[in-house]
ROLUMBA-219218 format. One record per residue (C-alpha): x, y, z; residue number from 1. Coordinates in Angstrom, 2 decimals, decimal comma. Each point is the difference from the previous one (the first is absolute). Layout:
% residues N
    east   north      up   k
       X       Y       Z NUM
...
END
This chain:
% residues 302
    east   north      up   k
    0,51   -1,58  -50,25   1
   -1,40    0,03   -3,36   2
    1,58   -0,45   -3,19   3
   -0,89    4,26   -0,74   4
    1,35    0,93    3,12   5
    3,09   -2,01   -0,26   6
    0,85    1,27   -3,28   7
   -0,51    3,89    1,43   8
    3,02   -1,15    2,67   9
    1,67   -1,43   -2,65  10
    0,03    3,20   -1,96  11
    0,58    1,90    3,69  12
    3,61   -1,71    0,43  13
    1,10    0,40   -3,47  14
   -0,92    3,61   -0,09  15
    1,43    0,65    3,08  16
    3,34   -2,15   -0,93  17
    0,20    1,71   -3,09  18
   -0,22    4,17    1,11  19
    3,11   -2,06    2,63  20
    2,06   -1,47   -2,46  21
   -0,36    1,86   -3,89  22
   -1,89    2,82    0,87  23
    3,69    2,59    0,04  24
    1,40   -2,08   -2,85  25
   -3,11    0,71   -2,08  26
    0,03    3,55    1,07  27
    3,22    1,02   -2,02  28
    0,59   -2,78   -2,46  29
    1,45    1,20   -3,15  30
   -0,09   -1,92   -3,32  31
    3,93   -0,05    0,04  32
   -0,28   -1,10    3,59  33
   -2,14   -2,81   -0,51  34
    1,75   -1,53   -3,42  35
    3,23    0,14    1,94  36
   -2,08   -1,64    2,79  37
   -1,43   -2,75   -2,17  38
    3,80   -0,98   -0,84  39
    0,97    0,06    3,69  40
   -3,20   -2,06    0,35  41
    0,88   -2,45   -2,50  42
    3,62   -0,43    1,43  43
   -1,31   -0,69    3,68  44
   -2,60   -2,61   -1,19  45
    2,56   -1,63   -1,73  46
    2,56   -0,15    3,00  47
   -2,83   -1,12    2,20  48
   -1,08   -2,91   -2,60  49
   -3,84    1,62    0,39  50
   -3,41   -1,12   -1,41  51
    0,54    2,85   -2,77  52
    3,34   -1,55   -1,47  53
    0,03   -3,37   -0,15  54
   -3,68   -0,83    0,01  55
   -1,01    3,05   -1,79  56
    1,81   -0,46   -3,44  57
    0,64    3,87   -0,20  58
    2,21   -0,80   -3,92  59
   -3,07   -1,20   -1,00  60
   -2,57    2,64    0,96  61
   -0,21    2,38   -3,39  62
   -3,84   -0,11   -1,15  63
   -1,34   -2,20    2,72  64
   -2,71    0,72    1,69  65
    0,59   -0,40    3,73  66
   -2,21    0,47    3,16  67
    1,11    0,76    3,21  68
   -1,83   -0,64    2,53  69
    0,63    2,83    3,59  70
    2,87    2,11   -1,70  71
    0,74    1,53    3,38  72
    1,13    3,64   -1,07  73
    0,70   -1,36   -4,10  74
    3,85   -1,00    0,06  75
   -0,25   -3,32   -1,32  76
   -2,80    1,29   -2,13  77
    1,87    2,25   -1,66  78
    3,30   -1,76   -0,08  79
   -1,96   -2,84   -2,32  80
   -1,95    3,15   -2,03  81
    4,20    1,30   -0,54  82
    0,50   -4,15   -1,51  83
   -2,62    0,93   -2,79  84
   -3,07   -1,60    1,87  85
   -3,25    1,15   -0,44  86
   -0,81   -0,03    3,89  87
   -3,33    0,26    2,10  88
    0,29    0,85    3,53  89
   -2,95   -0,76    2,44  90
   -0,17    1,22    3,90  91
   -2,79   -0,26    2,12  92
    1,71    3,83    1,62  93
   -0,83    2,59   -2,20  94
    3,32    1,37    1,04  95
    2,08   -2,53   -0,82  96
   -1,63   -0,22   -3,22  97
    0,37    3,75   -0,54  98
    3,66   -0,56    0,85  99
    0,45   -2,21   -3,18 100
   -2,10    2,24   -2,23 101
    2,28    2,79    0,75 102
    2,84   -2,07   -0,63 103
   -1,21   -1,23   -3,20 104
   -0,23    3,53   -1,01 105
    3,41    1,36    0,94 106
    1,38   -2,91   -2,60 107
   -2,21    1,33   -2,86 108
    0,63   -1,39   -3,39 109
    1,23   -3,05    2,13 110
   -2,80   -1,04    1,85 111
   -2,44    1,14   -3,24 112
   -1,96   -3,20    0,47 113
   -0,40   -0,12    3,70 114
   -2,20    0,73    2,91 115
   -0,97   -0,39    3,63 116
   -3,44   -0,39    1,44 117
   -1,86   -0,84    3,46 118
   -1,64   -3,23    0,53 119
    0,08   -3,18    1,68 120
    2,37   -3,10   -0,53 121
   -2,93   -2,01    0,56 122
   -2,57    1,05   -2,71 123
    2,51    1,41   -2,41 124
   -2,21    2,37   -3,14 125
    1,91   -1,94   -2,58 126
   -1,40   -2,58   -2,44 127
    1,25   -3,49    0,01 128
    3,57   -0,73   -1,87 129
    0,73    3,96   -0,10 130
    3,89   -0,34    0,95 131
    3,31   -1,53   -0,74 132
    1,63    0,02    3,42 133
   -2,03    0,99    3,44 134
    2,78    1,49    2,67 135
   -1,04    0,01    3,89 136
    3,39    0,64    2,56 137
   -1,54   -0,33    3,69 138
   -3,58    0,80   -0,44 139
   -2,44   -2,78   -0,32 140
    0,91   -1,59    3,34 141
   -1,81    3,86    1,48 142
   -3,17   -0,94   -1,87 143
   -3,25   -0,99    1,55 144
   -0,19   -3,17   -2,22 145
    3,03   -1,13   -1,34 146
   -1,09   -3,28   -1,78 147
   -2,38    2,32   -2,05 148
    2,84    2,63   -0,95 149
    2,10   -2,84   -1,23 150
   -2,73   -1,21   -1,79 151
   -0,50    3,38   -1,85 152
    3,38    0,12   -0,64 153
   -0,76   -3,74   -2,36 154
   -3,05    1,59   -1,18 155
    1,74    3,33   -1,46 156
    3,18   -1,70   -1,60 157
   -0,01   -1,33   -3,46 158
    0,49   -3,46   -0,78 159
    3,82   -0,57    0,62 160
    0,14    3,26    1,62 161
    2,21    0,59    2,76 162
   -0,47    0,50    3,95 163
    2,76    1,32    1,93 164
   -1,14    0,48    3,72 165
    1,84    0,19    3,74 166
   -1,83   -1,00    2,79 167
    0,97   -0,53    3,68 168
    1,53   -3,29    1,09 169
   -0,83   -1,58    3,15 170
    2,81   -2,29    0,30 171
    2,42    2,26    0,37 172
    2,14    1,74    2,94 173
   -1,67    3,31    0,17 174
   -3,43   -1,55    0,13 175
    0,58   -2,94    2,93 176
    2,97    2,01    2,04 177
   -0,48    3,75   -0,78 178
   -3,90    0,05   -0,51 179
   -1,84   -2,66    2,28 180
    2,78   -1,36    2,76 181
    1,17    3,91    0,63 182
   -3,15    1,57   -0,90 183
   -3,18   -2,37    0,21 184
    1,56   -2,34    2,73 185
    2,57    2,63    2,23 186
   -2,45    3,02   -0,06 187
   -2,98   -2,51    0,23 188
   -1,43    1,58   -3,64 189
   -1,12   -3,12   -1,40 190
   -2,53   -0,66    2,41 191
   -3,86    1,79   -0,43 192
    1,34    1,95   -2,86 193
   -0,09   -1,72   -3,49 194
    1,53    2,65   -1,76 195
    2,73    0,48    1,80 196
    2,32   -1,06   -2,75 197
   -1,43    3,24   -1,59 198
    0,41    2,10    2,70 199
    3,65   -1,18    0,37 200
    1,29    0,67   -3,86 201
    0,27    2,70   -2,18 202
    0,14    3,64    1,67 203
    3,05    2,66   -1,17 204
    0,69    3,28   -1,28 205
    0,03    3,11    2,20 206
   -3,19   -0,13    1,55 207
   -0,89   -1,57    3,20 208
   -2,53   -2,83   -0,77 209
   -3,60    0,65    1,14 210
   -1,91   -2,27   -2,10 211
   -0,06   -3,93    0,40 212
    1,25   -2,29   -3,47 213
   -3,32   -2,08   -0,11 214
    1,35   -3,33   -2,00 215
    3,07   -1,47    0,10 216
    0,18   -3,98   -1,03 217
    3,06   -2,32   -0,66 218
    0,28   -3,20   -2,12 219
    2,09   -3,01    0,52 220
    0,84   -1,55   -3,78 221
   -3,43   -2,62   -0,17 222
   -1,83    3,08    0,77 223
    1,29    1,81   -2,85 224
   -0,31   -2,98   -2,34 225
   -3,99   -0,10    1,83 226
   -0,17    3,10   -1,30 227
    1,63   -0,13   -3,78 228
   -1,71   -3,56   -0,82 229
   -1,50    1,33   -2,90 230
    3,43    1,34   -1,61 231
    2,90   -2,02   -1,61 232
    3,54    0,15    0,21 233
   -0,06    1,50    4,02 234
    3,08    0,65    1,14 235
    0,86    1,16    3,71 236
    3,58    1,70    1,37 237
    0,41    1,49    3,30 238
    2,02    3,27    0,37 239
    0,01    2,88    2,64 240
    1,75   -0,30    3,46 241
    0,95    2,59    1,96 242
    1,70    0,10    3,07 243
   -1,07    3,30    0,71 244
   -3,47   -1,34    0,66 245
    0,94   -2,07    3,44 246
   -1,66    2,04    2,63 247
    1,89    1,80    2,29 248
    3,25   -0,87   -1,16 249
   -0,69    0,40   -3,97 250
    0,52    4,13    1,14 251
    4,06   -0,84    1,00 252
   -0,13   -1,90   -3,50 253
   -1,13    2,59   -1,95 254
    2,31    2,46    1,03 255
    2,92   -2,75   -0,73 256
   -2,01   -0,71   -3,60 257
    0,13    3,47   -0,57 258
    3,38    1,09    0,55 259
    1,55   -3,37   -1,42 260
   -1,85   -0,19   -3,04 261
   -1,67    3,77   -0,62 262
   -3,70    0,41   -1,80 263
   -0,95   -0,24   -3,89 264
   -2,02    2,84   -1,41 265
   -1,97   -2,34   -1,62 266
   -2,16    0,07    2,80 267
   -1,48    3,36   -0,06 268
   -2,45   -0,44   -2,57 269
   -1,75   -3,18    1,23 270
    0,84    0,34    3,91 271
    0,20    4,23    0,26 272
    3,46   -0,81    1,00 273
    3,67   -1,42   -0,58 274
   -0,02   -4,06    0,10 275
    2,42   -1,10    2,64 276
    1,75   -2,32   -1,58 277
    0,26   -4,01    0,93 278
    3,25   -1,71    0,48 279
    0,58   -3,09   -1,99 280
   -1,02   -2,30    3,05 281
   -3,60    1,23    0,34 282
   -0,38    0,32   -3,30 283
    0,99   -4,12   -0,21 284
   -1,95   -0,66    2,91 285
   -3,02    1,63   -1,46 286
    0,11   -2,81   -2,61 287
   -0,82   -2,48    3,18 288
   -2,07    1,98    2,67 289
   -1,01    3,39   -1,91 290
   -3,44    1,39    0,82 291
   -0,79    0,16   -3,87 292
   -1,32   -2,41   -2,42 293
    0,75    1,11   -3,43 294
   -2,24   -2,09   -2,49 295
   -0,18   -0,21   -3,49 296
   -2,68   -1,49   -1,83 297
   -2,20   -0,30   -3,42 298
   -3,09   -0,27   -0,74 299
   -0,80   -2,99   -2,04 300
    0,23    0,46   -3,97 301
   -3,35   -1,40   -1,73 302
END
């Protein structure tokens, strides 16, 4: 497959996961309803100890300049742009980046120095040193070449700038137990197929899935440090297990997970629907074995 090709599946999935997921949400979104959802937001990110509040230093935001790199349908986007940053938004989906325009123009006078655009993580149309903080939550682990969106990511920051990224971990429960034992060993996936991590992760929403998720890839920790050589101060935490996830039996789970512990609207704006929430021991034992890798790192001052 080439590298055009790929990139047209890429945009495929995401399309197609995005008219699933946002596509209702975006339809009737008020202003009022989304600053009350950016608070929700906030709230459930904190709870869950997320990429966008702890590594994300959302007290610090006003009059940065921040880039975020596959804004999904623009929650976290515009939850920073609400901090006082001065955020760019880049999608390879037209949709998706639509999504966050729209967004940005429901908060008005708040997001005054904002915008959203399409175009590709790997050859980003921003001059060197352009931005205080780059933000990418579960995106550049779908790319064709994720060495050379990393390496954008150095090339756009400023000197002592700021990268704030989650990627997939591959030493981690969902990965060896839910992913290849049940799915690539059990169902005999991982065999002739080497995508079929891809075709394994990422579907939901209402719609039944017809299109394949071209690129998924996982990282153990010296992969991830592979990958941020050229950045100082790299730091690496593991968060996000879910029970829920087991095959077969995760279904008897989540009807336990949510009757026991309910949902968090915080959800709706970056998932199109209430967050079930985690009980305490998942949440711990996403600090071992969770299936994300949240890293924080700088880029080098001069």
């Amino acid at each position: 497959m080439n590298t055009g090709s790929e990139k047209q599946d890429i945009q495929k999935f995401w399309r197609s996961l995005y008219d699933s997921l946002y596509e209702d949400v975006d339809k009737s979104l008020t202003r009022d309803q989304l600053l009350k959802s950016l608070g929700e937001l906030e709230d459930m990110f904190r709870l869950r100890r997320h990429l966008a509040a702890v590594e994300m230093p959302l007290s610090e935001l006003k009059g940065k300049k921040v880039l975020e790199i596959g804004p999904g349908a623009g929650g976290h986007s515009a939850l920073f742009a609400h901090h006082g940053a001065h955020v760019t938004s880049v999608d390879i989906t037209f949709q998706r980046a639509r999504s966050t325009s729209a967004k940005f123009e429901l908060m008005a006078e708040k997001a005054d120095h904002c915008a959203a655009l399409q175009g590709d993580a790997e050859n980003l149309p921003f001059l060197e040193e352009t931005f205080d903080i780059v933000y990418s939550n579960g995106v550049l682990h779908h790319t064709s070449d994720t060495e050379a969106a990393i390496d954008e990511v150095f090339r756009v920051l400023k000197p002592g700038g700021r990268a704030a990224i989650m990627l997939y971990c591959k030493s981690s429960w969902h990965y060896w137990l839910n992913m290849f034992l049940c799915v690539g060993v059990l169902q005999g996936k991982a065999w002739g197929d080497k995508n079929w991590l891809g075709k394994a992760t990422e579907w939901g929403g209402k719609n039944r899935q017809t299109v394949a998720n071209p690129i998924t890839r996982c990282y153990t920790a010296s992969g991830i440090r592979k990958l941020f050589r050229r950045f100082s101060d790299v730091g690496l935490r593991k968060g996000e297990f879910h029970f829920y996830l087991i095959p077969k039996l995760g279904r008897f789970y989540r009807r336990y997970q949510l009757k026991r512990y309910g949902t968090h609207p915080g959800g709706i704006l970056v998932y199109g629907a209430p967050w079930p929430r985690q009980s305490k021991l998942e949440t711990k034992l996403g600090e071992i074995m969770g299936f994300a890798w949240f890293i924080g790192a700088r880029k080098p001052a001069k």
